[in-house]
Each structure stands twice: as C-alpha cells, then as structure tokens.
VOKOL-597178 format. One record per atom (N, C-alpha, C, CB): residue number from 1; x, y, z; residue in one letter; atom name. Coordinates in Angstrom, 2 decimals, padded with zeros to 5 digits. Glycine has a CB too. Example, Ala and Ser with C-alpha at 12.3 -4.5 7.8 and 13.67 -1.06 7.14 Angstrom:
<nodes>
 seq    east   north      up type atom
   1  013.19 -005.69  007.80    a    N
   1  012.30 -004.50  007.80    a   CA
   1  013.20 -003.30  007.80    a    C
   1  011.31 -004.47  009.05    a   CB
   2  012.85 -002.25  007.08    s    N
   2  013.67 -001.06  007.14    s   CA
   2  012.90  000.03  007.87    s    C
   2  014.08 -000.60  005.72    s   CB
</nodes>
This chain:
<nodes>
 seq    east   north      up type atom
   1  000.85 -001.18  000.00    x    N
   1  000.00  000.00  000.00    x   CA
   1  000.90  001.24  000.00    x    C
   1 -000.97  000.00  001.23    x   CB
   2  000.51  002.13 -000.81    x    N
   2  001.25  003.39 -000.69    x   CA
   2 -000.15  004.48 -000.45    x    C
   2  002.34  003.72 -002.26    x   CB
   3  000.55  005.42  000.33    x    N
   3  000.03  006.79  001.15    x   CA
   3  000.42  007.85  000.56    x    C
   3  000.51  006.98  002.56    x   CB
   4 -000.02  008.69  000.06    x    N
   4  000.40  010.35 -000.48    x   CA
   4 -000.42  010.75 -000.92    x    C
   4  001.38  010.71 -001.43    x   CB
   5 -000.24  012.23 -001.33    x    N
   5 -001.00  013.56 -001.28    x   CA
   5 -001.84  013.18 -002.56    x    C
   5 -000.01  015.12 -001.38    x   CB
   6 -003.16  013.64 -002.57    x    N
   6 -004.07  013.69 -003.53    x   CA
   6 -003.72  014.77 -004.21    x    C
   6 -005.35  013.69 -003.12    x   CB
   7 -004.35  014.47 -005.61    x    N
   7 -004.23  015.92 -006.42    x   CA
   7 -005.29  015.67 -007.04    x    C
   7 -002.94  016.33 -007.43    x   CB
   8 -005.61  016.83 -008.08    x    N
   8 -007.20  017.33 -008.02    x   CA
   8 -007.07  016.14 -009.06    x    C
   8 -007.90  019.22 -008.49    x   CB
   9 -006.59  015.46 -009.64    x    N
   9 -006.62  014.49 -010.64    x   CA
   9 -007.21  012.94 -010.02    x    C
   9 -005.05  014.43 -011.25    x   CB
  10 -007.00  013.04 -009.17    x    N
  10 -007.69  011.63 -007.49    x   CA
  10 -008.77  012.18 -007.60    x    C
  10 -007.04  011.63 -005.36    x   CB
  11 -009.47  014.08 -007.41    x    N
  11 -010.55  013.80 -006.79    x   CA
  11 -011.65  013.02 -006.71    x    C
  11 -010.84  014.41 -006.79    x   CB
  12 -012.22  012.85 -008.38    x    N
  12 -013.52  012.21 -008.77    x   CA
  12 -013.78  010.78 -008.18    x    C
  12 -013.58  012.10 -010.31    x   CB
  13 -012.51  010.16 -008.32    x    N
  13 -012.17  008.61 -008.01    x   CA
  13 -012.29  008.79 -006.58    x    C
  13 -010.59  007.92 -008.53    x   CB
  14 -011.99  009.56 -005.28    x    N
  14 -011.80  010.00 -003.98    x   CA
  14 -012.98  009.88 -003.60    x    C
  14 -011.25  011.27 -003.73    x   CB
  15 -013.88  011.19 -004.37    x    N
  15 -015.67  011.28 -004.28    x   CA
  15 -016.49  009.76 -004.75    x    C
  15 -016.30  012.68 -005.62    x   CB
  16 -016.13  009.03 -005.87    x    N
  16 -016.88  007.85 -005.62    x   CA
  16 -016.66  006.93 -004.60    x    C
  16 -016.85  007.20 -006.58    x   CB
  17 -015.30  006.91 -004.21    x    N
  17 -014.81  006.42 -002.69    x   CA
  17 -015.58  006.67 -001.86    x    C
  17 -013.67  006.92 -002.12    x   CB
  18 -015.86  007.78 -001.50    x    N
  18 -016.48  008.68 -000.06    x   CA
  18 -017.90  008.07 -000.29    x    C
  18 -016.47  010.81 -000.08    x   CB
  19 -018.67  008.37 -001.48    x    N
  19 -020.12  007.99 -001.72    x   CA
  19 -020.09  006.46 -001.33    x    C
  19 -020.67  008.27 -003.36    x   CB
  20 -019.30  005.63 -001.85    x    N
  20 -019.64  004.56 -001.13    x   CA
  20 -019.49  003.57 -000.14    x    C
  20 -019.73  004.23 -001.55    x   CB
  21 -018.47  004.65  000.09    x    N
  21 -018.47  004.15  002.34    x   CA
  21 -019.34  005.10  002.92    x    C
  21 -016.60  004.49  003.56    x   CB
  22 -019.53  006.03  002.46    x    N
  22 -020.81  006.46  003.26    x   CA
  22 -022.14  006.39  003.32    x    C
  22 -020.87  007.33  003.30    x   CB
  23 -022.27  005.49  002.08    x    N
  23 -023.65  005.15  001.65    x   CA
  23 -023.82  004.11  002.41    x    C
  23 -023.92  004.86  000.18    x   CB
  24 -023.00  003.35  003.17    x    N
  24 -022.84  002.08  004.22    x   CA
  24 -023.52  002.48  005.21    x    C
  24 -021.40  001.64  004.75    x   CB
  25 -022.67  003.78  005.97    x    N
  25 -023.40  004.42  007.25    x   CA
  25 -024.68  005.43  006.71    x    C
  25 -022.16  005.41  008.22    x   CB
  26 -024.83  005.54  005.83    x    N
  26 -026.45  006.48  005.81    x   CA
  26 -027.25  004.96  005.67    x    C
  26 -026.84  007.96  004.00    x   CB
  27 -026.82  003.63  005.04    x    N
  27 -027.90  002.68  005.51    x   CA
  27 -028.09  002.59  007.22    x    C
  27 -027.48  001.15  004.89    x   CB
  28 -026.65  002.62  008.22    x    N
  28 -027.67  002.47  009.48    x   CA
  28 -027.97  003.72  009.94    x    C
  28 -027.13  001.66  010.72    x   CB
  29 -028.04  004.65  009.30    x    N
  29 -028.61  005.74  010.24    x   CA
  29 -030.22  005.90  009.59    x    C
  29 -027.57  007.37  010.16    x   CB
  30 -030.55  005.54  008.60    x    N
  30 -032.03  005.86  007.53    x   CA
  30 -031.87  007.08  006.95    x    C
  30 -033.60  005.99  008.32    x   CB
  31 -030.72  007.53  006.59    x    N
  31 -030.95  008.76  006.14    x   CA
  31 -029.42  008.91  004.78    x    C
  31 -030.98  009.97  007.73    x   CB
  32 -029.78  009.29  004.24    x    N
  32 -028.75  009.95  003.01    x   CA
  32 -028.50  011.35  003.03    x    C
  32 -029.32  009.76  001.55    x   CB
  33 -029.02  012.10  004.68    x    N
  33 -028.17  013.35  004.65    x   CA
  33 -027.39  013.64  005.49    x    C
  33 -028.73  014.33  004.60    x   CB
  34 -026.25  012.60  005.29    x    N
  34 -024.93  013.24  005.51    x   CA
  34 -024.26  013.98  004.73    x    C
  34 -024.14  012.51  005.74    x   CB
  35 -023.49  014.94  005.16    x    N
  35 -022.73  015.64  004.45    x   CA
  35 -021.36  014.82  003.70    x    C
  35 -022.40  016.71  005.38    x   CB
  36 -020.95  013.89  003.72    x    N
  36 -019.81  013.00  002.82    x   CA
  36 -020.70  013.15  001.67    x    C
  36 -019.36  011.19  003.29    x   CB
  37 -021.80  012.74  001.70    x    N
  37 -022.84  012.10  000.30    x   CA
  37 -023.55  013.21 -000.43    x    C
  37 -024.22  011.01  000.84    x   CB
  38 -022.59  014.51  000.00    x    N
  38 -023.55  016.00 -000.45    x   CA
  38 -022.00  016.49 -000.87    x    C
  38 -024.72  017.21  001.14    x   CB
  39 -021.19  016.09 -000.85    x    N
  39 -020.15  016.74 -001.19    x   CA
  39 -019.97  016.70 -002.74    x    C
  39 -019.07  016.23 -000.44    x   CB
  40 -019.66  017.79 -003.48    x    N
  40 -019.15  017.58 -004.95    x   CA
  40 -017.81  017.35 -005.44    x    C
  40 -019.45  018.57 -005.61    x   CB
  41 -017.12  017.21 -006.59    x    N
  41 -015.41  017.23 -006.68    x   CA
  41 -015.39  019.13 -006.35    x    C
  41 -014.55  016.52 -008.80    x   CB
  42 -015.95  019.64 -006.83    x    N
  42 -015.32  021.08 -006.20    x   CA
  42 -015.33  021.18 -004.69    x    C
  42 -016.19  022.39 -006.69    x   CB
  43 -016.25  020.82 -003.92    x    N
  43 -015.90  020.77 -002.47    x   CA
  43 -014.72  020.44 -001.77    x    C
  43 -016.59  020.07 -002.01    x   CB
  44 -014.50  019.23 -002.74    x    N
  44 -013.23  018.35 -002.58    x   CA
  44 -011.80  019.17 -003.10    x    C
  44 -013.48  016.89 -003.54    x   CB
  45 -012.16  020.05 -004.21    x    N
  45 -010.97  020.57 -004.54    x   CA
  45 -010.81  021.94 -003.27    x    C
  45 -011.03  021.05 -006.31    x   CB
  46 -011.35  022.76 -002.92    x    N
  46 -011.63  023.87 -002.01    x   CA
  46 -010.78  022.75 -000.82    x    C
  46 -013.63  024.46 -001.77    x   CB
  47 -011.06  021.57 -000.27    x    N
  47 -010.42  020.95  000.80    x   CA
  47 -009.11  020.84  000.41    x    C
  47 -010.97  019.71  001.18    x   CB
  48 -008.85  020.06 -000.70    x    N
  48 -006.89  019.96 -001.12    x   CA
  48 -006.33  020.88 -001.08    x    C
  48 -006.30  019.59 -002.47    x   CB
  49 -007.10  022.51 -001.00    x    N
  49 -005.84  023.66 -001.19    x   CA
  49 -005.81  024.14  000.76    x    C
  49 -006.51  025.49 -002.68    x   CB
  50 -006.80  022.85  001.35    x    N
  50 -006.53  023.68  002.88    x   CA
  50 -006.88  022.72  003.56    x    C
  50 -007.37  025.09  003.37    x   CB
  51 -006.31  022.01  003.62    x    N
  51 -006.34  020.32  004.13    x   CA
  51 -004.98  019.49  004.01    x    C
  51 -007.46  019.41  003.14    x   CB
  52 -004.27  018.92  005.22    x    N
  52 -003.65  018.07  004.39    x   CA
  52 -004.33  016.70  004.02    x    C
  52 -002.45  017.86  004.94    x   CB
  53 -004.72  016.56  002.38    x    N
  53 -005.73  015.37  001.70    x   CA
  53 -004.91  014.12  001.23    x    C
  53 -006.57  015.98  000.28    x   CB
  54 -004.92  013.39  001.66    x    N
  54 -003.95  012.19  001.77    x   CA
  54 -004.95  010.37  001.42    x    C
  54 -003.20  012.35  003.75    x   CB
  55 -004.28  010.32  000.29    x    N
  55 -005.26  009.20 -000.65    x   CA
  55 -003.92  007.52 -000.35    x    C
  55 -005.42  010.03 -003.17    x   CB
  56 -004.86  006.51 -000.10    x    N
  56 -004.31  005.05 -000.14    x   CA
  56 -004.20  004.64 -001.56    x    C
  56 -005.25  003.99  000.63    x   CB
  57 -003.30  004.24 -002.15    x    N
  57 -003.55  002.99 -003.30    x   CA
  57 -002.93  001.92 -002.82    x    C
  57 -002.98  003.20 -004.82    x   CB
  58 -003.74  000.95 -003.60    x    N
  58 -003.25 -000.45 -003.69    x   CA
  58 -002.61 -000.81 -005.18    x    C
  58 -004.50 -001.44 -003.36    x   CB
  59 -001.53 -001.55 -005.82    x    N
  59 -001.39 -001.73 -006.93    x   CA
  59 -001.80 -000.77 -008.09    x    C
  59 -001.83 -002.70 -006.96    x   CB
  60 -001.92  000.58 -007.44    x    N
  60 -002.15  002.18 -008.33    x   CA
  60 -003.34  002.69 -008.35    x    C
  60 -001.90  002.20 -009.87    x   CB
  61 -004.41  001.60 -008.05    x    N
  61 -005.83  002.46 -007.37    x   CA
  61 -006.28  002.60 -006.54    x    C
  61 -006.75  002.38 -007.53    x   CB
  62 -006.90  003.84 -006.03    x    N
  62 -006.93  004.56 -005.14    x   CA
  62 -008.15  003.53 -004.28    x    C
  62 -007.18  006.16 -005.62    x   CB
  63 -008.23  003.95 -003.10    x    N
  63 -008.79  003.00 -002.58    x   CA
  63 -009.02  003.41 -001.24    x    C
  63 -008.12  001.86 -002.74    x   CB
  64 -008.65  004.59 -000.81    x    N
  64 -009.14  005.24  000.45    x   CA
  64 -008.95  006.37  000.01    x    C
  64 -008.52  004.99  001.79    x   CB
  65 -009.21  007.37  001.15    x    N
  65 -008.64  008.81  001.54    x   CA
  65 -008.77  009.16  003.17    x    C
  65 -009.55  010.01  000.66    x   CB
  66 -008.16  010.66  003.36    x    N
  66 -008.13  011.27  004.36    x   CA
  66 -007.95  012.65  004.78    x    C
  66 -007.57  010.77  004.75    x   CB
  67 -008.60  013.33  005.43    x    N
  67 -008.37  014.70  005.08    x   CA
  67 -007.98  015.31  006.67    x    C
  67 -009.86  015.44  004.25    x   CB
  68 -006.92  015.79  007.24    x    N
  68 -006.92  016.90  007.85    x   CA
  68 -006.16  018.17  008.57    x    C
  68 -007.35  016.56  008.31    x   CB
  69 -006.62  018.77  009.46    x    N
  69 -005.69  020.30  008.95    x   CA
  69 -005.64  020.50  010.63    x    C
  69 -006.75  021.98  007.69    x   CB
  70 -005.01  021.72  010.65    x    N
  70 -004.35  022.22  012.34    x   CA
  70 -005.62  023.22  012.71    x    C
  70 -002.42  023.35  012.35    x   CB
  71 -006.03  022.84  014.03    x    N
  71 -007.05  023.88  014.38    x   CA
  71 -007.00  024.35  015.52    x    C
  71 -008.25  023.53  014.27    x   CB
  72 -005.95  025.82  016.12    x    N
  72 -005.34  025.66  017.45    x   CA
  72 -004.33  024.82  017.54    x    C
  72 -006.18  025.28  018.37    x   CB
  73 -004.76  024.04  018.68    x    N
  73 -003.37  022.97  019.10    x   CA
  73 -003.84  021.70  018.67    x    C
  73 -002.91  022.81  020.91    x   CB
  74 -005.03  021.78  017.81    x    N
  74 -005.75  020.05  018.02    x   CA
  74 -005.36  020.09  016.37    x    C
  74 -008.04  019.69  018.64    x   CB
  75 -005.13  018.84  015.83    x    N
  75 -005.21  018.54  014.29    x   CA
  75 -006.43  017.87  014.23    x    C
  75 -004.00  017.62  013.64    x   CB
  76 -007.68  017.83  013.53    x    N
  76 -008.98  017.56  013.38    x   CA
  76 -008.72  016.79  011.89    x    C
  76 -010.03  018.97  013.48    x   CB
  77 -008.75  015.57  012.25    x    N
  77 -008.75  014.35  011.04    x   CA
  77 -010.36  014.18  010.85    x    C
  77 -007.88  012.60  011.61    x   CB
  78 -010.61  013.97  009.67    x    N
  78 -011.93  013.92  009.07    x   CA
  78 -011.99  013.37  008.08    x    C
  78 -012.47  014.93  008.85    x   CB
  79 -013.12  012.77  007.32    x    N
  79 -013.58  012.02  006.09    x   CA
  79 -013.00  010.89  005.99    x    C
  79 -013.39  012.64  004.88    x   CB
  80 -012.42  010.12  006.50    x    N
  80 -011.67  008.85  006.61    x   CA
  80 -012.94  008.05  005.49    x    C
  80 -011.43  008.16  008.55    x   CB
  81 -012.44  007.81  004.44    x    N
  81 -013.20  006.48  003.80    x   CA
  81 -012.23  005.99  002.82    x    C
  81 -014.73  006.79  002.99    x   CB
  82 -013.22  004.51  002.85    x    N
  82 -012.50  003.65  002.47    x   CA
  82 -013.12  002.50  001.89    x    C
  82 -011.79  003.41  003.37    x   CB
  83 -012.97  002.37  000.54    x    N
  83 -013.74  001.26 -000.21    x   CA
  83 -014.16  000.48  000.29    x    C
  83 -013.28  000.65 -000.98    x   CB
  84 -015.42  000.38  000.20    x    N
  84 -016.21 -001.02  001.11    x   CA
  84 -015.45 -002.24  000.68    x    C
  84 -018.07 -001.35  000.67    x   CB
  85 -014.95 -002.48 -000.81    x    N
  85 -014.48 -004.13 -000.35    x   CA
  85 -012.96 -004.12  000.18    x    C
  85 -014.51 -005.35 -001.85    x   CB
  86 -012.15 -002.67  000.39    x    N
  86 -010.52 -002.83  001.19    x   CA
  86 -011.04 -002.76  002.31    x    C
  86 -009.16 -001.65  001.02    x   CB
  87 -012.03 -002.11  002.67    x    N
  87 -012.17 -001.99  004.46    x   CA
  87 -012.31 -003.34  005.62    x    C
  87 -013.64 -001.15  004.73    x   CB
  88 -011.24 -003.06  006.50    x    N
  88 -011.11 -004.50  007.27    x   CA
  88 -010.21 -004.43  006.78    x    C
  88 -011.91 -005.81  007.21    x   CB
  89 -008.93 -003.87  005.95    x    N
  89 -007.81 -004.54  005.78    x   CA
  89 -006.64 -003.84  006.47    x    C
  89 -007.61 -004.74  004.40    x   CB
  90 -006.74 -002.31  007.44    x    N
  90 -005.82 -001.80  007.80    x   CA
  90 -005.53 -000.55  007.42    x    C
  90 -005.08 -002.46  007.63    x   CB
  91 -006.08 -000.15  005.93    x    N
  91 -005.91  000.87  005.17    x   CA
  91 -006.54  002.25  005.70    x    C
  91 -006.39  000.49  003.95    x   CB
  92 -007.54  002.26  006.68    x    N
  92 -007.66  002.81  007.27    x   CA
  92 -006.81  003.70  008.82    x    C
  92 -008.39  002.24  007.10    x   CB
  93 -006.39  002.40  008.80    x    N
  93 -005.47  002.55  010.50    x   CA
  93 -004.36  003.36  010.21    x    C
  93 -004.73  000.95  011.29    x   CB
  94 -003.87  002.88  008.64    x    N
  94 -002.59  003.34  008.17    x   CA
  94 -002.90  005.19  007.27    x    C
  94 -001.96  001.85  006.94    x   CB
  95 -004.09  005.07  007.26    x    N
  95 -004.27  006.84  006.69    x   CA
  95 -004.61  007.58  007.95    x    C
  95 -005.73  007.19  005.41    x   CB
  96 -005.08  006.84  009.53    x    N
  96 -004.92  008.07  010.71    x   CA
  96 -003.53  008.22  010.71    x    C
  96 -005.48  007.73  012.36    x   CB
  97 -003.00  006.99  010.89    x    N
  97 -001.22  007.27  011.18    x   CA
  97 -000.43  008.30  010.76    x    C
  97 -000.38  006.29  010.63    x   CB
  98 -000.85  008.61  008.87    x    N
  98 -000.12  009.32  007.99    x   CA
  98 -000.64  010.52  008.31    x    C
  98 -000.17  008.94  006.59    x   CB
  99 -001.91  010.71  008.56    x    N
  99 -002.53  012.15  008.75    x   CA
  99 -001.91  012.34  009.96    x    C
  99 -004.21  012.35  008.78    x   CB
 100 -001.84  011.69  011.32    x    N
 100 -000.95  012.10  012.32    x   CA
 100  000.19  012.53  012.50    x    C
 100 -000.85  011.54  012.84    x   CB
 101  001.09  011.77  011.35    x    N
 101  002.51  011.82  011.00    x   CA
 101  002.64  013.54  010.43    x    C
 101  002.92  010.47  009.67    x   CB
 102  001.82  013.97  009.68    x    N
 102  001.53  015.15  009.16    x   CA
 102  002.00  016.29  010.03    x    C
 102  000.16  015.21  008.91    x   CB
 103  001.37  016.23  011.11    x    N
 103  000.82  017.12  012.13    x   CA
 103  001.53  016.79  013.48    x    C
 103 -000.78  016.94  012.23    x   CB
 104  002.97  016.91  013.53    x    N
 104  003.74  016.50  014.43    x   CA
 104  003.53  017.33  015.59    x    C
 104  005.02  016.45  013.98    x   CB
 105  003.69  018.58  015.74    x    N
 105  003.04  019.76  016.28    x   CA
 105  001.59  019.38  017.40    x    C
 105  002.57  020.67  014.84    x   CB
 106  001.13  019.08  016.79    x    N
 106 -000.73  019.15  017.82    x   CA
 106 -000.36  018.49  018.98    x    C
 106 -002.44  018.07  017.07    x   CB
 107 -001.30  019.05  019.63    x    N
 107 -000.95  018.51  020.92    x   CA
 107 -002.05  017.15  021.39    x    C
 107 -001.02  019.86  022.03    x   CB
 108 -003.45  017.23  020.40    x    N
 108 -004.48  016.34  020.06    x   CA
 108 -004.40  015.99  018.72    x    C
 108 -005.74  016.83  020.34    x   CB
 109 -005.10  015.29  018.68    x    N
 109 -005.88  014.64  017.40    x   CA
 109 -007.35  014.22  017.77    x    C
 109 -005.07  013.21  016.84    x   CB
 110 -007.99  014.64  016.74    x    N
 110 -009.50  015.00  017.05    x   CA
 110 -010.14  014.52  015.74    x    C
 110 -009.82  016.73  017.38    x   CB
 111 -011.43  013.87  016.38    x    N
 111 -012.19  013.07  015.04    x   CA
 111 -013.50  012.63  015.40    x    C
 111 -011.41  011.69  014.49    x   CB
 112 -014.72  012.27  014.82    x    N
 112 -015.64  011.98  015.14    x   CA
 112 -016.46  011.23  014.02    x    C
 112 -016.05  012.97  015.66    x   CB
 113 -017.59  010.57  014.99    x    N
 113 -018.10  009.34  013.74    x   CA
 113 -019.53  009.67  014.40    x    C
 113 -017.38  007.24  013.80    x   CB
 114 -020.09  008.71  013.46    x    N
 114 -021.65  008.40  013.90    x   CA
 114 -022.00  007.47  015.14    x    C
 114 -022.36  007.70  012.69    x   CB
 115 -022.55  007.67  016.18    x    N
 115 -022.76  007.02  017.39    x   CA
 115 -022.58  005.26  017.02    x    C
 115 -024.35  007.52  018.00    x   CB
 116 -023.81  005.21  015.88    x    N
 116 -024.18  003.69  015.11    x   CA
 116 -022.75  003.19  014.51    x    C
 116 -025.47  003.88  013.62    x   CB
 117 -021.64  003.62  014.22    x    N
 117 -020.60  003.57  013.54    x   CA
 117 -019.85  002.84  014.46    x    C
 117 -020.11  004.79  013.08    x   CB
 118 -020.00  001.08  015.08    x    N
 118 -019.77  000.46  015.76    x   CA
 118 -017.55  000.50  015.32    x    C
 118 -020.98 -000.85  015.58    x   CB
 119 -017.48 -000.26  014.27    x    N
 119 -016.65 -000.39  013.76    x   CA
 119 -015.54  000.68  013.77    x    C
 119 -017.10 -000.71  012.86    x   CB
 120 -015.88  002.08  013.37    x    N
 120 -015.47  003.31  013.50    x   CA
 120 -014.68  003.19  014.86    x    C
 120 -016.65  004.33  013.44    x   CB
 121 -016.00  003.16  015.89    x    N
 121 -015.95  003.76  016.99    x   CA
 121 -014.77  002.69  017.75    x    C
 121 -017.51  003.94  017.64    x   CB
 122 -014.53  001.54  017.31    x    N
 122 -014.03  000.18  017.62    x   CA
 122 -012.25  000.67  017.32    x    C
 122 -014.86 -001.28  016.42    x   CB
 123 -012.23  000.90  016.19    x    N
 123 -011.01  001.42  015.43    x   CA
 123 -010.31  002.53  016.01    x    C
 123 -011.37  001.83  014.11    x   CB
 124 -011.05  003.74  016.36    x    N
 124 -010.42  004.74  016.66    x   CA
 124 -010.19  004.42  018.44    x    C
 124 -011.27  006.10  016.13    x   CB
 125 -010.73  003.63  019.30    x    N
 125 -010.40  003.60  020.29    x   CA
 125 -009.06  002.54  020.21    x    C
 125 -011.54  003.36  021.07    x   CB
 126 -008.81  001.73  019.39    x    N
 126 -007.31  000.87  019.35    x   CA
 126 -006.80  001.39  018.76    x    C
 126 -007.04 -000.40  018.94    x   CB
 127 -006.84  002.72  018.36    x    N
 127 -005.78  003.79  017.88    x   CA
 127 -005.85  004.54  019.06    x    C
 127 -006.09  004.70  016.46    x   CB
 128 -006.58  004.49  020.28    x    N
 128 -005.65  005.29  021.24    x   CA
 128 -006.60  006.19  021.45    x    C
 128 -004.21  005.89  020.75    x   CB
 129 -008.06  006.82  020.45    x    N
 129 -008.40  007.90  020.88    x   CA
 129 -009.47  007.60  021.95    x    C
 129 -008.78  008.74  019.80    x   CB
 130 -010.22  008.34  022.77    x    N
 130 -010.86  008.67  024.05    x   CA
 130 -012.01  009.10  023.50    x    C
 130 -010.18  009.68  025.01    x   CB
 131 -013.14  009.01  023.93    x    N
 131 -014.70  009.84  023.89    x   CA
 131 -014.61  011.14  024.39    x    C
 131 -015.91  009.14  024.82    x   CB
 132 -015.01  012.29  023.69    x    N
 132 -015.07  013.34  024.65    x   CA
 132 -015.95  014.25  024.40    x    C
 132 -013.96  013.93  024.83    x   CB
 133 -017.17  013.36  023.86    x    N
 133 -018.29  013.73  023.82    x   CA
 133 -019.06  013.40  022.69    x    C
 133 -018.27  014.84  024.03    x   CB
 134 -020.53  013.75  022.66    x    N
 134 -021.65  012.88  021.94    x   CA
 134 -022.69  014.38  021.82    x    C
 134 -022.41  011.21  023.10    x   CB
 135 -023.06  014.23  020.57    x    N
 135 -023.49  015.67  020.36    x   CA
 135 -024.71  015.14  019.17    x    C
 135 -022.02  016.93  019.73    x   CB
 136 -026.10  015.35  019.02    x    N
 136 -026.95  015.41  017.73    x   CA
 136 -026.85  016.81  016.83    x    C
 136 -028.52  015.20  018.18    x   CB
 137 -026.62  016.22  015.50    x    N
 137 -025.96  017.01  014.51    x   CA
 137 -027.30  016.18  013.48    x    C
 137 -023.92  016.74  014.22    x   CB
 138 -027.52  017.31  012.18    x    N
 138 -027.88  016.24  011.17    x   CA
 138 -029.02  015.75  011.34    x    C
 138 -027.08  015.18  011.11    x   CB
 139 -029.64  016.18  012.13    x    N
 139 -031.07  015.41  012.53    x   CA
 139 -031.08  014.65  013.60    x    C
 139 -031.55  014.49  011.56    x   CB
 140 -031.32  013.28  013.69    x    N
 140 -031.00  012.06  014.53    x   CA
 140 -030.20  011.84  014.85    x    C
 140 -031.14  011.14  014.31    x   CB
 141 -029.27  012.38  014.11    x    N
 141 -027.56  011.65  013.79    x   CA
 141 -027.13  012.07  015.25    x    C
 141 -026.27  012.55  012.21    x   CB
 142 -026.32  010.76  015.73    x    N
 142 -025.95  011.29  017.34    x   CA
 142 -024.11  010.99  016.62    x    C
 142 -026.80  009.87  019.27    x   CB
 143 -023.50  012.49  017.05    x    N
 143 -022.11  011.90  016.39    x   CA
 143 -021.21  011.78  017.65    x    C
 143 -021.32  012.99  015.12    x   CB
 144 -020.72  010.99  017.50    x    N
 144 -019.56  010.70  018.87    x   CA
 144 -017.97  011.44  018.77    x    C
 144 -019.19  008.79  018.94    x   CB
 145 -017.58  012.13  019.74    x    N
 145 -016.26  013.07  019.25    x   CA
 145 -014.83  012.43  019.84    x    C
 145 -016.43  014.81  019.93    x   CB
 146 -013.87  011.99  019.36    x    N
 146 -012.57  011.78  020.34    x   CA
 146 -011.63  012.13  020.10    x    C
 146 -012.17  010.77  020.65    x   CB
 147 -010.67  012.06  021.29    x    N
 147 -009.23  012.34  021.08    x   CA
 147 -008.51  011.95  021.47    x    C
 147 -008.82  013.12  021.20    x   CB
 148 -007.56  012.06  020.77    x    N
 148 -006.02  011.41  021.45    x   CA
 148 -005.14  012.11  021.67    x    C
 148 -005.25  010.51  020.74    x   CB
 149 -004.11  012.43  022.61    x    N
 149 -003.08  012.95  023.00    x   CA
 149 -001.71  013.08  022.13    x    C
 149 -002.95  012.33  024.04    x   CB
 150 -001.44  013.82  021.51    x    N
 150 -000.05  013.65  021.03    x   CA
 150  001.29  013.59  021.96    x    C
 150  000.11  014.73  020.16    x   CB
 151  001.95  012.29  022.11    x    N
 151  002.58  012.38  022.76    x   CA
 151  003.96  011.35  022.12    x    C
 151  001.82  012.24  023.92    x   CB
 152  004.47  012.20  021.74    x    N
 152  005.95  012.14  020.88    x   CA
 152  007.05  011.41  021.62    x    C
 152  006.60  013.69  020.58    x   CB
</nodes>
C-alpha cells in the first residue's frame, strides 16, 4: 500500500470512494443526509488547497482517503473512507497514522463518527483515541467526538 497527497486528478475517483463508504453508514442511520454524500469534486478541490488530503492505493488504485488540517493545538482528522471491499484490511489505520505523521506539532488529534458507527468507533479507540463527547448534529444523527493525546 502506498500513502500520499491527492491531487485534483484523485478527486472524482476520492468522491466515488467517499459515496460509497458512506452510503454504508447512511444505511444504518435511515438517512442519506450526511454531508460526505452531499459533497461535490469542487468541495473536494476547495479541501486539497486547505487540508492536508492524503489518498491510499493499492497496486495504483486509489482505494481510500483522508483529510486533515491544524485547528489551534488540536489537528482535526476527518472524512476517513474507504472502499467497502478494502475496508477490514488496515488501510484505514494506516491513513490516521499518515494524517498524524503530518501534524507532528498538535498537541491532540481529534475526530468523530456516527454514534451507530460500531466499527469506526471500535477502530479509533485501538488507535488510542478517548470519547469526549456525543453531540446530535444532522437530525437524529448522534455523532460521537474523540481524542487522542499527542505524545511524541
């Protein structure tokens, strides 16, 4: 697997990525309005010029992404997706790492999922991060927030 920077030439392939890991979690929530599944490639391009946007391939296709940037002292990782048939293989674990690696500086790392987002929520705690709170966003949507400590 190789890790590096997206360019606006990834996006489209990035956006059918995103649509269909998130079309996974809008099945358990009943709803298709999340914001991943409302996003366009221009949204996506507006993020690459202020984001660090960081795409997985396998054997040259793309097959995840990851997006995130410094906010204060916390680095706020976001959009983590990842092809429904690579997911379960790590490719995920290995794009928080790189987005962390990014952001040597923060003193957190900060991220959040959908309450229902068993798996998510499973993942980011054996990466270390903590609950630090549960907030309704989105309607129903109960999103769960955590963090982890940077500690170098």
């Amino acid at each position: 697997m190789k890790i590096s920077k997206a360019n606006k030439e990834d996006l489209p392939k990035i956006l059918e990525i995103q649509h269909a890991a998130f079309n996974q979690e809008a099945l358990l929530y009943g709803s298709r309005e999340l914001p991943p599944l409302m996003e366009s490639v221009e949204d996506l391009e507006r993020d690459l010029h202020t984001n660090e946007f960081l795409k997985a391939e396998l054997e040259g296709n793309i097959v995840g992404s990851i997006r995130a940037h410094m906010d204060g002292v916390s680095c706020m990782i976001w959009r983590l997706s990842v092809s429904p048939e690579h997911q379960g293989k790590g490719i995920g674990r290995a794009l928080i790492s790189e987005a962390e690696k990014c952001f040597p500086e923060a003193e957190y790392y900060d991220l959040f999922t959908g309450a229902k987002s068993e798996s998510n929520l499973h993942l980011y705690n054996k990466l270390g991060y903590d609950l630090t709170g549960v907030e309704e966003r989105h309607g129903p949507i109960k999103f769960v927030f955590m963090r982890k400590v940077n500690r170098p």
